[in-house]
N, C-alpha and C positions, 0 to 999 in steps of 0.2 A: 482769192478766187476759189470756190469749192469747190472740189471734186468731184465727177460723175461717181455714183453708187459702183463696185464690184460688177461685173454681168458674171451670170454661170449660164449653160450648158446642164442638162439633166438627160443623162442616160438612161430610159428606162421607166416605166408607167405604173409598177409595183410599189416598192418600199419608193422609188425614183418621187412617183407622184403623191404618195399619201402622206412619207415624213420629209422625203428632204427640201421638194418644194415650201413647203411651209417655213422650212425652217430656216433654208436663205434669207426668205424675206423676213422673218422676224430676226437674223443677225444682220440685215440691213442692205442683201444684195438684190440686184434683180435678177429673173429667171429670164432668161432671153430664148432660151428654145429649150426643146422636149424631143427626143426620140423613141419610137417605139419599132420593132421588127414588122409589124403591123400598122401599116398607115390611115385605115381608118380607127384604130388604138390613137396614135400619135395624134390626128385631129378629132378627135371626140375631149380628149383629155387635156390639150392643150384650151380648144373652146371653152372647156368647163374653167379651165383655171387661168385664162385671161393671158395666156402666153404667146408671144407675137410671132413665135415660128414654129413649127410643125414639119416632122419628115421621117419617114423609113428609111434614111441611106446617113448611117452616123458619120461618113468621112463629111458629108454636109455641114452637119451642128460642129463637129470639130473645126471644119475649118471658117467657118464662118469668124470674119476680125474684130466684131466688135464686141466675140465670147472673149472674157479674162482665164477662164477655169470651167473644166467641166468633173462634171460627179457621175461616178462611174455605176451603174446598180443594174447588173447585167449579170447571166449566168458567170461563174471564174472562168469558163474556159476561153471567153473573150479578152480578160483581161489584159492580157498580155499583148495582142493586137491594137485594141483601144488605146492604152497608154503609151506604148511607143508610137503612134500615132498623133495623139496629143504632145507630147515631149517634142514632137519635129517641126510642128508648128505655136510651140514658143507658150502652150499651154501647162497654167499650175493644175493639178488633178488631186484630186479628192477622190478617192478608189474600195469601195465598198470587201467587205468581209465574205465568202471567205478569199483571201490573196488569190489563191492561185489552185489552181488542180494537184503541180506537184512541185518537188524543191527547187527542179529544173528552171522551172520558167519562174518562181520568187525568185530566186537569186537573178534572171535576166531580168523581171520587173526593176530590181532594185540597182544592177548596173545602170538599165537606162534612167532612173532619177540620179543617179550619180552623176552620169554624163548632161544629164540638161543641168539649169539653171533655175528651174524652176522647184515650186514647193511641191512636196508630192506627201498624202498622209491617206492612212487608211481608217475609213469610216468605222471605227471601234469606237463610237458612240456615247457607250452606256459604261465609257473608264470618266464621265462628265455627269454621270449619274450623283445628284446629293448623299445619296446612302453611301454609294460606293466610295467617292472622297471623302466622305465622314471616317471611313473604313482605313482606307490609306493611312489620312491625316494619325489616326490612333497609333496606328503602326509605327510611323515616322518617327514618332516623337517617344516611341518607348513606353506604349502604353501597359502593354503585357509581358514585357522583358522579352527576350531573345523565344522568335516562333521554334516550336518545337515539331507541331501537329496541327494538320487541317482537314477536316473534313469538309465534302463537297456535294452535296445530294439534292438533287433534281428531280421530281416525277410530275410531266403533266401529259395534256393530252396533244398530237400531234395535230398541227393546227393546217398543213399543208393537205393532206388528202383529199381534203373538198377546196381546195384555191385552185384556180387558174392558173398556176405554179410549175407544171408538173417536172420542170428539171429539179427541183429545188429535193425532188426524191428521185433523180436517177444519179449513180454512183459516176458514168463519165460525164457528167455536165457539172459536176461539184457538188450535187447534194446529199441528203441525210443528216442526221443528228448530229454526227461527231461534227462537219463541216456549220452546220445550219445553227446549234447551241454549242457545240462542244469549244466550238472558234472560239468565241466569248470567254469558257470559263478559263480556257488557255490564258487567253489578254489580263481575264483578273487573278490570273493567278502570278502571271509575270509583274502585273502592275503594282503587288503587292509584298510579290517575297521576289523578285530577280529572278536571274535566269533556271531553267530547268536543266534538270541533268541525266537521268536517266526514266524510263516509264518504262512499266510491264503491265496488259492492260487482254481485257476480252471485250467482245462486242457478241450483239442478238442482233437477230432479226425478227420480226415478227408481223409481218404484214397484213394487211385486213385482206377479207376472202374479196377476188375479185379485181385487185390491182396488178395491172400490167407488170410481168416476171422482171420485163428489163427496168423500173422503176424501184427495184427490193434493194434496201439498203438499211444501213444498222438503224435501227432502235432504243437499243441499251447501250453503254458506256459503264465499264468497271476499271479503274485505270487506279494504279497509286505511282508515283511522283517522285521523285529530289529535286529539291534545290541544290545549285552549287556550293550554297549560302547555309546549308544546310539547312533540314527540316523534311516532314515528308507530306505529301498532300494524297488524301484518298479522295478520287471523283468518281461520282456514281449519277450519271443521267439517266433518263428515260421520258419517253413522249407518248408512252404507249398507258400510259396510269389514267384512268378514267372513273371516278372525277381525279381533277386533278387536286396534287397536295400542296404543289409552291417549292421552294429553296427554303433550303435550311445551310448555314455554313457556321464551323464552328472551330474556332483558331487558337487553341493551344498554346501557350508560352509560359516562360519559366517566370514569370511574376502576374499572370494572372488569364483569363478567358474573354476571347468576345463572341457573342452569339447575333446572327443575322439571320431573322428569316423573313418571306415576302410571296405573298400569293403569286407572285408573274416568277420570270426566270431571270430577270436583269437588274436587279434592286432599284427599282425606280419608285416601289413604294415597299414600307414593311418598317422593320423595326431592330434598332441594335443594342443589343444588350454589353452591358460590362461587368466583371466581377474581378479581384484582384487577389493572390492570396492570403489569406488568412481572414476575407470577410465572408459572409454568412451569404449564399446566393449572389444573385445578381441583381444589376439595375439598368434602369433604362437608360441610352442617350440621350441628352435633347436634341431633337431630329435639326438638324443644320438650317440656317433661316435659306431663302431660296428665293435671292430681291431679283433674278435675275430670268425668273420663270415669263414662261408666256402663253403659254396653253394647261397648266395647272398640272403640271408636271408630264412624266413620259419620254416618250422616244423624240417628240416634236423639240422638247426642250434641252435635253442631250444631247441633240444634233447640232441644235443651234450655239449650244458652249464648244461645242470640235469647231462648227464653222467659223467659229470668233477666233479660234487659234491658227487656225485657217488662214485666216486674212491678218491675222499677228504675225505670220510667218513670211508669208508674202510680202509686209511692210519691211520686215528686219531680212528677209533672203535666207531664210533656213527652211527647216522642216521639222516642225513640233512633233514631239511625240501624241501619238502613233501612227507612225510612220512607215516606209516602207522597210527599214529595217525590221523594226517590229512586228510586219505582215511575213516577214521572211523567219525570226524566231519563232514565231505562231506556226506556220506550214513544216517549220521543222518539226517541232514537237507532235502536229496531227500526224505527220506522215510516222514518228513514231511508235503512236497510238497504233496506226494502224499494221507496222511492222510486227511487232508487238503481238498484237493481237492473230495474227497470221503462223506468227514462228513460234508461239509460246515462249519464249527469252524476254529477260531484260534489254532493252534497248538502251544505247548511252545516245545524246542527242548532240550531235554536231557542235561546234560552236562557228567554223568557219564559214 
């Protein structure tokens, strides 16, 4: 007898409606409802995208029994309500970047997946990106001998000023650059060399003339890094670079070099370079085949390899990485960025 499809739950009419909708359906679930804080949001967006329920009041979509899971894509500062919410009534959650506002409330996110039974991961997406597992895989397997050095450099242009967004640049709702990109490079940096150990770091601001005082939030990002694993990583973002340049990363080790760069900021497209020592420059990768795409790469298609591990998880009753443990090592490391950058010190980063 087969089984009815997954149903999800989608929190949220942003990233909510443009990639993760999509991207259920294409790993195979249905979208069974849509919330927006704005109800005629919620039914304008549900109409367009064919979704049988529509609502402003999310204890609604939560509890509604014939959701399996809901996706959380909401300012951070709700996170922590939403989830334990969902966790009470027996729901798996899928829980958008960045975790949380502060270590406080990750570490209670991550209690309550502990105590439910269900699967709980955070939408760190773009660790499902072909480049970026191309990147991994090297690593893995001892492509460059033991990482020494990384560099980390970012410059584009800030894409939220003109969106409909406008938490997404205020400091207590969870936004800005460190939170908004800097999340990310955290995830790829953890997902590549293990856990972080200390950061000492500065932050800009630099706001365009005209934007609301209480919206001002960092711009710039200058951070260098340890691993516990040893190794050091220098990260240098910026949103404020007009045109922009793209990512450049370049990974050091003691038997050779790989070089990554990509017009966006998430390697979903661009190019990996390899050199080993003792040859003459570098060479290209062959870009990883990609039988598994469905919207010709991107965030649409990234989403939809997290949501397959998603529902792998939920099959077997665990929680794949990235997880909420991993949303909890991320918020450690940003809130040390931002210690960091406050006190002028070396910060050392938790491990508890």
């Amino acid at each position: 007898m087969a089984t009815r499809p997954r149903r999800v739950g989608v929190l949220g009419t942003g990233w909510g409606a443009r990639v993760s909708v999509p991207a259920f359906r294409a790993a195979g679930w249905e979208v069974a409802g849509l919330w927006s804080r704005r109800p005629e949001r919620a039914a304008a967006e549900a109409s367009r995208l064919e979704i049988p329920f529509a609502t402003d009041g999310w204890q609604a979509l939560i509890q509604r029994p014939e959701i399996d899971a809901v996706a959380i894509h909401t300012p951070p500062h709700m996170h922590l309500e939403l989830c334990r919410a969902a966790f009470a009534v027996g729901k798996h959650v899928l829980c958008d970047k960045p975790f949380a506002t502060t270590v406080a409330d990750a570490r209670e996110l991550l209690a309550a997946a502990e105590d439910s039974d269900r699967t709980a991961m955070i939408n760190y997406e773009f660790r499902f990106a072909p480049l970026r597992l191309q990147i991994a895989s090297l690593l893995s397997e001892g492509g460059i001998g033991a990482v020494r050095h990384v560099s980390m450099d970012l410059h584009t242009t800030n894409p939220l000023v003109q969106m409909d967004r406008a938490w997404r640049l205020d400091p207590s709702h969870g936004g800005g650059l460190l939170n908004e990109l800097g999340s990310h490079a955290i995830d790829r940096l953890r997902q590549w060399f293990g856990e972080l150990e200390t950061v000492s770091a500065r932050l800009g601001s630099f706001p365009p003339p005209g934007l609301d005082p209480a919206f001002t939030s960092e711009d710039q990002i200058s951070a260098t890094l340890t691993f516990a694993g040893g190794g050091v990583a220098n990260l240098s973002l910026s949103w404020v670079s007009d045109p922009p340049v793209g990512l450049r990363i370049v990974i050091t080790g003691s038997e050779g070099v790989i070089v990554a760069t990509s017009p966006g900021s998430m390697l979903t497209e661009g190019e990996v370079l390899l050199g080993r020592v003792g040859e003459d420059g570098l060479s290209a990768v062959d870009a990883p085949s990609d039988d598994a795409a469905v919207s010709g790469g991107g965030a649409v298609d990234a989403s939809a390899r997290l949501i397959r591990a998603f529902a792998q998880g939920i099959n077997e009753g665990r929680s794949p990485s990235p997880n909420f443990e991993d949303g909890l090592r991320s918020q450690i490391a940003l809130e040390g960025v931002r210690e960091s950058a406050a006190s002028g010190r070396v910060v050392e980063l938790s491990r508890g």
